[in-house]
C-alpha positions in Angstrom: -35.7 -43.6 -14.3 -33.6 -42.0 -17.0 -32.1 -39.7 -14.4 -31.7 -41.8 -11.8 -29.3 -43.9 -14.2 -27.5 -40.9 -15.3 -27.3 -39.3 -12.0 -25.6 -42.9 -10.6 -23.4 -42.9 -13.8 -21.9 -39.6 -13.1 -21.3 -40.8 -9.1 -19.8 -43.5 -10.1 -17.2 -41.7 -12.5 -16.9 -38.6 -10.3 -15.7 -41.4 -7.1 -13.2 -43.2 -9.9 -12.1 -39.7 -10.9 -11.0 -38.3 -7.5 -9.4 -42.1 -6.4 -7.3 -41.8 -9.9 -5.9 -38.6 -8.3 -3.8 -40.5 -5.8 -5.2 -38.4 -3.0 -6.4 -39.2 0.3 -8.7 -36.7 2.1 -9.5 -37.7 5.9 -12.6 -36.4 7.4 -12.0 -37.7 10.4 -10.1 -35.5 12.4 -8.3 -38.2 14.7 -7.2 -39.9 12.2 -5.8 -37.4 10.7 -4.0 -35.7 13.6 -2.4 -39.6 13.7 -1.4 -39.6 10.5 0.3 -36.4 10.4 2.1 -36.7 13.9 3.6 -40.3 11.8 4.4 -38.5 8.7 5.5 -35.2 10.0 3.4 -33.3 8.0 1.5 -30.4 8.9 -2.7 -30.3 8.4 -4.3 -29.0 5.6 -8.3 -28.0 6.6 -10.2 -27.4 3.5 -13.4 -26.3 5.1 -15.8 -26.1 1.8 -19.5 -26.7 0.9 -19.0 -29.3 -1.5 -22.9 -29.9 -3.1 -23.3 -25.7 -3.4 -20.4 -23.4 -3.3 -18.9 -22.5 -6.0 -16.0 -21.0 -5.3 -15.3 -24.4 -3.3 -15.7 -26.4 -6.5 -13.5 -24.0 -9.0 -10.6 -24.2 -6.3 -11.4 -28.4 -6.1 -11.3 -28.2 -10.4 -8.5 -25.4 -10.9 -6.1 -26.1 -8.4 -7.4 -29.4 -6.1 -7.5 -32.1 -8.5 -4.7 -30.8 -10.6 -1.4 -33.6 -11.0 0.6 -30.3 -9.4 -1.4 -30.3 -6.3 -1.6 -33.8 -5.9 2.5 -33.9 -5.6 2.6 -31.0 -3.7 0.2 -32.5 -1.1 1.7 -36.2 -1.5 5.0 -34.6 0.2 3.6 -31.7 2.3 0.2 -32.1 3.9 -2.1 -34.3 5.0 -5.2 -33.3 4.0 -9.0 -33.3 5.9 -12.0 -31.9 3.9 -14.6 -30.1 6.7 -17.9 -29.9 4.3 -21.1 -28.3 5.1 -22.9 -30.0 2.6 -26.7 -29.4 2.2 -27.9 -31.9 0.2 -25.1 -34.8 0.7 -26.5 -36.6 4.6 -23.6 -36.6 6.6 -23.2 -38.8 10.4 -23.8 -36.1 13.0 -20.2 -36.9 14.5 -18.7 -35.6 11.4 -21.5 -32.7 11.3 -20.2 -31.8 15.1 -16.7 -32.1 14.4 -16.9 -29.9 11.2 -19.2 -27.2 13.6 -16.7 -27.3 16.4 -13.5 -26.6 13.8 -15.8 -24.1 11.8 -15.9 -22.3 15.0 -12.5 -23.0 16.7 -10.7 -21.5 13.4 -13.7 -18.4 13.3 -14.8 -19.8 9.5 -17.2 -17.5 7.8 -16.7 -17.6 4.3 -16.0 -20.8 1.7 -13.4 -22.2 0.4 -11.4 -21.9 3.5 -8.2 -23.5 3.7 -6.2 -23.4 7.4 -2.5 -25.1 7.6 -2.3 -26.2 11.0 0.5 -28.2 13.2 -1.3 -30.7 15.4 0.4 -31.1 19.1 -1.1 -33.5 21.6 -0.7 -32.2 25.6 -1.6 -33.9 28.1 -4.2 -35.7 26.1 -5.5 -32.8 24.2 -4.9 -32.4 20.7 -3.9 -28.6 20.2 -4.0 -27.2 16.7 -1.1 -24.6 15.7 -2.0 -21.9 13.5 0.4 -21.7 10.8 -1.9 -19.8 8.2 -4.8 -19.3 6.1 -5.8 -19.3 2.4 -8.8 -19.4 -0.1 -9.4 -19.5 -3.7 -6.6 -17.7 -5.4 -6.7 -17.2 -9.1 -4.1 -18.1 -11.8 -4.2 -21.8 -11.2 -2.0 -24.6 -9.3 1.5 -22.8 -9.0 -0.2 -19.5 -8.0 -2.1 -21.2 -5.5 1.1 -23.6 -4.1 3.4 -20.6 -4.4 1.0 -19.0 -1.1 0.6 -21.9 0.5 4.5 -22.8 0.1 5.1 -19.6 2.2 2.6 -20.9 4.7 3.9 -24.5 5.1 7.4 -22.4 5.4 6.2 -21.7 9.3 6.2 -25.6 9.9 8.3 -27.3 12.5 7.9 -31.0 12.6 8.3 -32.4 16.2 9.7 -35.8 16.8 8.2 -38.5 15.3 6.3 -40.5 17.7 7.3 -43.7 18.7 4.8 -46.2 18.3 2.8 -47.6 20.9 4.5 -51.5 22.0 1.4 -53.7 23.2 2.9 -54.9 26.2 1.0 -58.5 27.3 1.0 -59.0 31.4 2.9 -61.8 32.6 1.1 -64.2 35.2 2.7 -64.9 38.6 3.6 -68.6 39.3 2.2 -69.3 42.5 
């Protein structure tokens, strides 16, 4: 019982810890790809295993959930965790979206971090490779100073205008 209570406790303070950061992470990828077609802002794929890698949690510690980051991503990114948890359940949408990205972008190592411009054609989103990354050491301006030179590539397109809901007029007979 003990551990269920402590294991809840530290839940609870890890959820406050990462809303106090002031940073939104989408895993839904449409949303997303809307968001960053409004803002103008290129996508940031963190494809980790968040309940077991390692490497995946010291970038999330060192560099992630650093005030440094959180600015940096605030103005340049929108940002979309892809985990392959294996403990945390996850809907199988978001388990078949992750696989389909995972694969698209050839992932075969964690952490895995892809900058990507998302384009919409003819219906079909298309995702621009701008660059890739992965843990770097010597903390948050080390990390930002590669990813800087990545985001360098980006070329917003137009902002799209927003969809008017247009109400059909009725005929007078």
């Amino acid at each position: 019982m003990k551990k269920i209570f402590i294991t809840l406790v530290l839940v609870v303070l890890a959820t406050t810890a990462q809303a106090q950061e002031g940073q939104t992470w989408y895993t839904d990828m449409t949303k997303a790809v809307e968001a960053s077609r409004q803002e103008q802002k290129p996508l940031f794929l963190f494809f980790t295993g968040s309940d077991w890698c390692g490497w995946c949690i010291r970038l999330q510690n060192e560099v992630f959930k650093t005030p440094e980051f959180t600015a940096w991503a605030k103005d340049h990114a929108i940002l979309v965790e892809l985990d392959f948890p294996r403990r945390t359940p996850q809907p199988d949408a978001i388990k078949e979206q992750n696989s389909q990205l995972q694969q698209m972008f050839q992932v075969q190592g964690y952490p895995t971090v892809w900058l990507v411009k998302p384009t919409i054609k003819e219906g079909k989103t298309n995702l621009e490779q701008l660059g890739t990354t992965g843990y770097v050491a010597g903390g948050p301006s080390k990390w930002l100073e590669g990813a800087n030179a990545i985001i360098a590539k980006f070329v917003p397109d137009p902002k799209p205008a927003k969809e008017k809901k247009v109400k059909a007029k009725k005929k007078k007979a």
